[in-house]
Every structure is written in C-alpha cells, then in structure tokens.
MDAnalysis code that builds the backbone (N, CA, C; Angstrom):
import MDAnalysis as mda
import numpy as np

u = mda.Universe.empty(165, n_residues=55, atom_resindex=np.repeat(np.arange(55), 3), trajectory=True)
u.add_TopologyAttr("name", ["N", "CA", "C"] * 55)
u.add_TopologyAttr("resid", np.arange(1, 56))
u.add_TopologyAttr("resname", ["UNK", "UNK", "UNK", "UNK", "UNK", "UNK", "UNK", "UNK", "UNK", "UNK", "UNK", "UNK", "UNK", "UNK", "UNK", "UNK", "UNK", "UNK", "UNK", "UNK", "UNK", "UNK", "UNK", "UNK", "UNK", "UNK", "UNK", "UNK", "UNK", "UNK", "UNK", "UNK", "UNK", "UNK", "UNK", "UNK", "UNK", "UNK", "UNK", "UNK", "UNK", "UNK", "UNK", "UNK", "UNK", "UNK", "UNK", "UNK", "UNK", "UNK", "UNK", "UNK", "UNK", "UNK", "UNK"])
u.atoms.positions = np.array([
    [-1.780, 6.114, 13.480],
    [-1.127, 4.818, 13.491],
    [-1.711, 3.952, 12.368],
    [-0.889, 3.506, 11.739],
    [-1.265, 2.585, 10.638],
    [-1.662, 1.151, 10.932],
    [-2.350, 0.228, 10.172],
    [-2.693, -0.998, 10.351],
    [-1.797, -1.547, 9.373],
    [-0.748, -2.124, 10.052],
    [0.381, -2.949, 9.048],
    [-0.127, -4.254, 8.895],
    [-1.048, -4.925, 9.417],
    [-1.550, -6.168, 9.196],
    [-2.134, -5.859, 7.690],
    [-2.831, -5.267, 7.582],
    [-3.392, -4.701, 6.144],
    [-2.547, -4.011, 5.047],
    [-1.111, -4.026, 5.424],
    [-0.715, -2.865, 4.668],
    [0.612, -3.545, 3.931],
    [0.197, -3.798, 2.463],
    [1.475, -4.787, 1.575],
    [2.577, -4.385, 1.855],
    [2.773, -2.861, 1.672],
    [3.956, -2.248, 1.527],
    [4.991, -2.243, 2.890],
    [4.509, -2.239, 3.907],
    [4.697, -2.720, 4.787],
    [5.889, -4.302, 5.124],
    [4.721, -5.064, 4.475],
    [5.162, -6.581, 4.769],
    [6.478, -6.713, 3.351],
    [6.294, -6.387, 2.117],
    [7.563, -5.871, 1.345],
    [8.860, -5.766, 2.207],
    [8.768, -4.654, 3.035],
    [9.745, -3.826, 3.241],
    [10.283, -4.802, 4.369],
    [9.305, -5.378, 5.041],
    [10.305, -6.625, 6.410],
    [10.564, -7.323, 5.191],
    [10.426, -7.885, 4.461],
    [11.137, -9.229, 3.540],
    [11.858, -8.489, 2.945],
    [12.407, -7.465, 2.623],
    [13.366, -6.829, 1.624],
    [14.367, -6.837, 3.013],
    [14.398, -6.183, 4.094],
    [15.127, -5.808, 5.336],
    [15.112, -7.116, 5.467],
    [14.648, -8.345, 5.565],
    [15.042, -9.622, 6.135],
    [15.891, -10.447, 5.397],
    [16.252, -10.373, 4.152],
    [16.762, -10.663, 3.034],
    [18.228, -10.334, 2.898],
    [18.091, -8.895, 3.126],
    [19.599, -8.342, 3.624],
    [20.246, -8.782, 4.257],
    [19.612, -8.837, 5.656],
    [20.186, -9.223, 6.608],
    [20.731, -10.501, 6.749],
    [19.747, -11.739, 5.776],
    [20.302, -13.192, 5.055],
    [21.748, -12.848, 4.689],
    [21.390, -11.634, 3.742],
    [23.220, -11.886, 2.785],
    [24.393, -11.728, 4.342],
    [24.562, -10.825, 5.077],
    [25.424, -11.238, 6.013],
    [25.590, -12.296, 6.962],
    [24.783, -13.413, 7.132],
    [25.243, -14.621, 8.170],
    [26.363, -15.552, 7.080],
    [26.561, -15.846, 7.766],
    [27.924, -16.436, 7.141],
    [27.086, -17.771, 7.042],
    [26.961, -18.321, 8.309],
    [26.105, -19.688, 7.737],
    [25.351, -19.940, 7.191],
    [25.083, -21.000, 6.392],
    [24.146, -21.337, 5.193],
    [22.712, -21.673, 6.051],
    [22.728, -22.505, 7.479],
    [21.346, -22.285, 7.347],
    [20.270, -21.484, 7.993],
    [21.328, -20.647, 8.923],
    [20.991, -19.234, 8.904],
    [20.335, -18.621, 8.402],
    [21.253, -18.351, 6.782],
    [20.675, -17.603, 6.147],
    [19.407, -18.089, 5.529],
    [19.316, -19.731, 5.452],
    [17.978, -20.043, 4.810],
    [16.825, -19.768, 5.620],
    [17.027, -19.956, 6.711],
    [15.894, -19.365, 7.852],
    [15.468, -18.254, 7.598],
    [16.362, -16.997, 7.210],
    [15.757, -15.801, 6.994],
    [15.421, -16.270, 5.506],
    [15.681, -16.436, 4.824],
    [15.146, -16.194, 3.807],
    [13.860, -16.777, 3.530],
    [13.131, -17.577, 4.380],
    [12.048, -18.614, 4.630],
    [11.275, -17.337, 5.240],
    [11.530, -16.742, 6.352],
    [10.967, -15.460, 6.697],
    [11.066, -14.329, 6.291],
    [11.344, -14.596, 4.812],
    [11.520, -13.818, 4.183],
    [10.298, -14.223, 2.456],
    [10.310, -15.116, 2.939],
    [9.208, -15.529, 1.557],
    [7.993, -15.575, 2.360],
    [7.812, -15.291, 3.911],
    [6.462, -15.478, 4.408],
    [5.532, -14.059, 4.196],
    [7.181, -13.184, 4.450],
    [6.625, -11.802, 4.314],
    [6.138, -11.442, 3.538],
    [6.466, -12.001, 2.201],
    [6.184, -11.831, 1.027],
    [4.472, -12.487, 0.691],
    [4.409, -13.708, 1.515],
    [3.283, -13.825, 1.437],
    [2.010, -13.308, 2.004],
    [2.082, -12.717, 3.271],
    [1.344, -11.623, 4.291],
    [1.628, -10.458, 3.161],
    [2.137, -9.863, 2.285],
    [1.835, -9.204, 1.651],
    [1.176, -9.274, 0.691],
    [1.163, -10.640, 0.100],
    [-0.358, -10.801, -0.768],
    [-1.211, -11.090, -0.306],
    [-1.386, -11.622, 0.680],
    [-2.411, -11.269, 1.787],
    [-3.122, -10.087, 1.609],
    [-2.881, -9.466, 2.145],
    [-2.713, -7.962, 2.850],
    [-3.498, -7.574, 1.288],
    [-2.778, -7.196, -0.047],
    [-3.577, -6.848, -1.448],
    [-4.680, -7.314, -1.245],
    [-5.363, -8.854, -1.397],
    [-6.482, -9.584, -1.552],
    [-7.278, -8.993, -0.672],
    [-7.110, -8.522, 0.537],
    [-7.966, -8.127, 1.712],
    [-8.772, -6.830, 1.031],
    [-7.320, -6.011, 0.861],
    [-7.736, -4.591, 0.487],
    [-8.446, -5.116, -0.924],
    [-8.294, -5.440, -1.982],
    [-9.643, -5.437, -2.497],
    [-10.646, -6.093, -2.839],
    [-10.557, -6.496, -1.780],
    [-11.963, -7.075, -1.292],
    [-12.756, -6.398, -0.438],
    [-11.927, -4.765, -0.004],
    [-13.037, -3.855, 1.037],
    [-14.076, -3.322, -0.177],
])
C-alpha cells in the first residue's frame, strides 16, 4: 500500500481527474469549485515533492 499523502503523482492525477470533471458541470460555479479543488491538489502535490526531498 502506498502513502499517497507523500506521493506528488498521486495528488496530480486527483487535480487532472478533478478538472475534467469541471469541464462537464454546466454551471459556472460548480465548475469553479472544482477547479479550486483542483488547484489545492495541485498544491498537496508540491507539498508532497518538498517533503520527499527533504528525506
């Protein structure tokens, strides 16, 4: 089992999949919601780099 808290590629892949899923709501602020959880993911993934090298 992997540690996705630690793992960029990971947190990428929910903001790429959350992003998508933005382009289909029809409503605008819908979609800004995901896309807000979609720039967080992005940030738990630089997270996640800085950690790792810093082991």
């Amino acid at each position: 089992m992997r540690n996705t808290l630690q793992d960029p590629g990971y947190w990428r892949e929910r903001a790429e999949e959350t992003r998508n899923k933005a382009e289909s709501f029809a409503y605008r602020s819908s979609r800004e919601r995901l896309l807000k959880i979609a720039e967080e993911y992005d940030r738990l993934a630089i997270y996640a780099e800085q950690w790792q090298l810093q082991q």
